[in-house]
N, C-alpha and C positions, 0 to 999 in steps of 0.2 A: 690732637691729631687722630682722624681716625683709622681704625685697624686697617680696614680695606676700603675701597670706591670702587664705583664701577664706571664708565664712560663707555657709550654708546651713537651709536647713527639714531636718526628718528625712526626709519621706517624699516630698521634691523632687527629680529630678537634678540641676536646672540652681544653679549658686549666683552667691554676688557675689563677686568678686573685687578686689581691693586693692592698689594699685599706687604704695607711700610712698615708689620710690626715680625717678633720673631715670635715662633710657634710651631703648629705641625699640620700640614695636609693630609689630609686622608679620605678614603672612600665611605661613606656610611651611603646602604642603598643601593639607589640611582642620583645621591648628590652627593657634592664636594663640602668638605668639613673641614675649615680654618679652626683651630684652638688655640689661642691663644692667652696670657695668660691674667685678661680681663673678662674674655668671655668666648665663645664657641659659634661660630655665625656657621650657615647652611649655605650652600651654592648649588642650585637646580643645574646641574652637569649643560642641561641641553640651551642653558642661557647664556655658556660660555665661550666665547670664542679665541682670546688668550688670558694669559696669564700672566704678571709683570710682579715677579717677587726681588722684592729690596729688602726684606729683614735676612735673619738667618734662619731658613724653613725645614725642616723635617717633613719628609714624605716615604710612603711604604711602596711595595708593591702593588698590590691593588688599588692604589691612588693612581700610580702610573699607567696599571693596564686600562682603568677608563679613562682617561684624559688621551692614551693612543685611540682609544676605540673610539670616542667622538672627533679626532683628529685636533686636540687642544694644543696651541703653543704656547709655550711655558719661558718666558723671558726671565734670565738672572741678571742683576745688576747686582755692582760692586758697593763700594762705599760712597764713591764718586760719581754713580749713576754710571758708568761704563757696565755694558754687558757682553 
C-alpha cells in the first residue's frame, strides 16, 4: 500500500492528497514534509488542495500556519473512514 496518493482534475493544479500511513507532517521551506517511517516524501505546498489523513499523523505549528496561509483543508478520518 502506498504512503500517500494524490488524485486530481485534468485541467487543476492543486490535487487531494492521501495520507494511509502514520508519521509526521511538517513544514520544510515552501513544502509539506510527510516522514514517515519507510521514507520522507516532499509536497510543493502550492500543488495542494486538501488533505485526507487516515493513519495517526503528527503535525507542528508551522505545518499548520502554511496549510492556513495557502487555505488547505485537512480531512481526519477515523478507523472506519468516518471523519
Amino acid at each position: 500500500m502506498p504512503i500517500l496518493s494524490c488524485a486530481g482534475r485534468v485541467n487543476e493544479l492543486k490535487k487531494d492528497v492521501y495520507i494511509f500511513k502514520s508519521g509526521e507532517l511538517r513544514r520544510k521551506d515552501n513544502s509539506l514534509v510527510f516522514e514517515g517511517e519507510e521514507k520522507r516524501t516532499y509536497i510543493p505546498v502550492e500543488a495542494v488542495e486538501r488533505l485526507h489523513v487516515f493513519g495517526k499523523v503528527s503535525m507542528n505549528t508551522d505545518f499548520l500556519e502554511i496549510v492556513s496561509k495557502h487555505k488547505i483543508i485537512i480531512n481526519f478520518y477515523n478507523y472506519h473512514g468516518f471523519y
